[in-house]
C-alpha positions in Angstrom: -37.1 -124.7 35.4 -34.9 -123.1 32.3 -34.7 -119.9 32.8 -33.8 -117.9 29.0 -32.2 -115.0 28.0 -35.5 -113.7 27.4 -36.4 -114.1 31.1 -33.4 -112.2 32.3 -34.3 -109.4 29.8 -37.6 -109.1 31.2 -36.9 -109.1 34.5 -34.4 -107.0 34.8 -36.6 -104.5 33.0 -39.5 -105.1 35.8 -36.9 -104.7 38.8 -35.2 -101.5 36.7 -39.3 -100.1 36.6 -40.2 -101.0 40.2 -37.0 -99.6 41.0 -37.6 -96.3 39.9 -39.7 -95.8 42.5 -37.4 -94.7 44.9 -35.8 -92.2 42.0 -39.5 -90.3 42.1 -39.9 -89.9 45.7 -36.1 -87.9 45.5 -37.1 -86.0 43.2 -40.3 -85.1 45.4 -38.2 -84.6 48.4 -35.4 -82.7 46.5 -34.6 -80.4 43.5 -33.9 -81.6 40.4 -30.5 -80.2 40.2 -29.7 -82.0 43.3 -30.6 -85.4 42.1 -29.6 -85.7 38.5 -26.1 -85.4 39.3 -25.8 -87.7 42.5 -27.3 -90.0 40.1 -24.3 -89.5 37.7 -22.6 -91.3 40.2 -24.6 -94.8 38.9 -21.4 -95.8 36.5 -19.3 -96.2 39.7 -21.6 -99.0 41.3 -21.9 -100.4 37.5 -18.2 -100.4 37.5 -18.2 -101.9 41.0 -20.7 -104.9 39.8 -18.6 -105.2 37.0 -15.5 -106.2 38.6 -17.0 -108.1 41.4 -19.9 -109.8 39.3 -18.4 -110.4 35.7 -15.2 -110.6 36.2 -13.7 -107.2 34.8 -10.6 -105.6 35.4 -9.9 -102.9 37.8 -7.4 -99.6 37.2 -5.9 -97.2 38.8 -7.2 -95.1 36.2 -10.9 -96.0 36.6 -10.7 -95.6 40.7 -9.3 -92.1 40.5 -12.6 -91.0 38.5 -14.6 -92.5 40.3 -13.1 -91.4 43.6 -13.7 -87.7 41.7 -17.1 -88.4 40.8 -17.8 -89.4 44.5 -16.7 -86.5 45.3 -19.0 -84.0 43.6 -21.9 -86.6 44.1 -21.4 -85.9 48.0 -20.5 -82.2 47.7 -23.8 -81.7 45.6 -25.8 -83.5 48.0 -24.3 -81.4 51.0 -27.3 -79.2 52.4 -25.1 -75.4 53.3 -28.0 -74.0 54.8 -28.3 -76.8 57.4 -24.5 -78.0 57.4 -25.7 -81.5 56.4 -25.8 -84.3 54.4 -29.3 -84.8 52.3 -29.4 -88.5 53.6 -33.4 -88.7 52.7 -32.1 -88.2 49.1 -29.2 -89.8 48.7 -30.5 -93.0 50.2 -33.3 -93.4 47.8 -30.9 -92.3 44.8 -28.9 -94.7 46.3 -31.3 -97.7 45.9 -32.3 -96.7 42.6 -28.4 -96.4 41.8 -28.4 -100.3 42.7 -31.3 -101.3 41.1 -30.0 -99.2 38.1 -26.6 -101.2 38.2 -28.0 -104.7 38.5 -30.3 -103.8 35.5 -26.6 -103.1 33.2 -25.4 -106.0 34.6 -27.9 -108.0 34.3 -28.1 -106.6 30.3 -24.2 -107.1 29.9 -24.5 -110.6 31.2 -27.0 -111.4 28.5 -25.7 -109.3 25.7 -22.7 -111.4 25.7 -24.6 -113.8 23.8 -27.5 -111.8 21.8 -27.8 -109.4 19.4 -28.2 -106.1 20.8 -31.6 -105.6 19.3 -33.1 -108.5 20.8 -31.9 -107.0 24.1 -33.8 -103.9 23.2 -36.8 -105.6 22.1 -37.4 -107.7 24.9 -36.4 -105.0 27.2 -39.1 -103.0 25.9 -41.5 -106.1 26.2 -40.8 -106.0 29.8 -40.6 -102.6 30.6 -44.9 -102.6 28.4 -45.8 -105.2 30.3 -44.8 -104.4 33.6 -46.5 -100.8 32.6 -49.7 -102.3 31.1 -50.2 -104.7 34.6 -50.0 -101.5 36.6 -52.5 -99.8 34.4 -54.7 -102.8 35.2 -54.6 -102.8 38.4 -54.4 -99.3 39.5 -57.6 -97.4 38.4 -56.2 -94.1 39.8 -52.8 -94.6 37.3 -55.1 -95.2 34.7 -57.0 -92.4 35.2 -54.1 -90.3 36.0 -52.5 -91.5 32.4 -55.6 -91.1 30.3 -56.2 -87.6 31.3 -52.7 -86.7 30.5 -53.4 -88.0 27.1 -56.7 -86.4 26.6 -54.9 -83.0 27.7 -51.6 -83.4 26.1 -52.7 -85.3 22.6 -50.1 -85.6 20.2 -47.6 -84.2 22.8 -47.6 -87.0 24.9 -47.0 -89.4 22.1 -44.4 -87.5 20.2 -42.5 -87.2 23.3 -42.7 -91.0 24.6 -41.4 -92.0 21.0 -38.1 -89.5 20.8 -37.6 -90.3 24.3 -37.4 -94.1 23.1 -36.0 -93.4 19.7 -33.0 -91.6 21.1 -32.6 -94.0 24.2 -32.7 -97.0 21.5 -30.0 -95.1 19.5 -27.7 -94.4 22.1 -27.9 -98.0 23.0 -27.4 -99.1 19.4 -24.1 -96.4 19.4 -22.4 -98.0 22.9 -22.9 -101.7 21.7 -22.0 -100.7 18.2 -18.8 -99.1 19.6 
């Protein structure tokens, strides 16, 4: 079996969907405020993979901040009412963290070798496809997602597309750089 570049694109954009699973049920278990910036945290493990996946160098420099970022990730998810750590949410932010990293990973071992807008394009075919299967086989999604269109209309559109025009840009901006 050959696997392509094409196939590493879409898969990783499957695992990064299913993934964000876990991402959904912290924010159901949690605030908002709490979650977003534990997940901040996700460059460290990237960084992590990075050195012990592709090879990259590690710095004293790039330890320190993450050792600060650490920091603030666990301070945030400290509970001061109950004098505890949120472990609920900071073990699924963790696993979506993971799955998070392996997707960059995963995009940095391919984008070695393509053009950054393939990359886009076929992540986008797998992150559609893997949507449109669900749709399929989940009624109750499908019900769920044509009502919000019927309710929201143009909304719901204009969103999705700034959301992916501005994701697509500050993708084109990093690999650019």
């Amino acid at each position: 079996v050959i696997i392509t570049y094409i196939d590493i694109i879409i898969l990783a954009a499957w695992i990064y969907m299913i993934g964000i699973i876990p991402y959904l049920y912290a924010l159901q278990a949690d605030d908002s405020s709490v979650c977003a910036p534990i997940f901040q945290a996700t460059p460290i493990l990237i960084y992590i993979f990075g050195v012990l996946i592709l090879g990259e160098h590690v710095t004293l420099e790039k330890m320190l901040y993450s050792l600060i970022v650490l920091t603030g990730a666990i301070a945030i998810a400290w509970d001061h009412d109950l004098r505890r750590l949120r472990w609920r949410t900071l073990g699924l932010l963790l696993l979506f963290m993971l799955v998070c990293a392996f997707f960059v990973i995963l995009l940095r071992y391919v984008s070695a070798d393509v053009h950054w807008l393939s990359v886009t394009f076929w992540s986008l075919v797998g992150f559609t496809s893997l949507a449109l299967i669900e749709v399929i086989l989940m009624p109750k999604v499908k019900g769920e997602i044509m009502t919000a269109i019927k309710q929201a209309r143009w909304k719901i559109l204009f969103w999705g597309f700034l959301q992916e025009f501005l994701d697509n840009a500050g993708t084109a901006s990093m690999v650019a750089a």
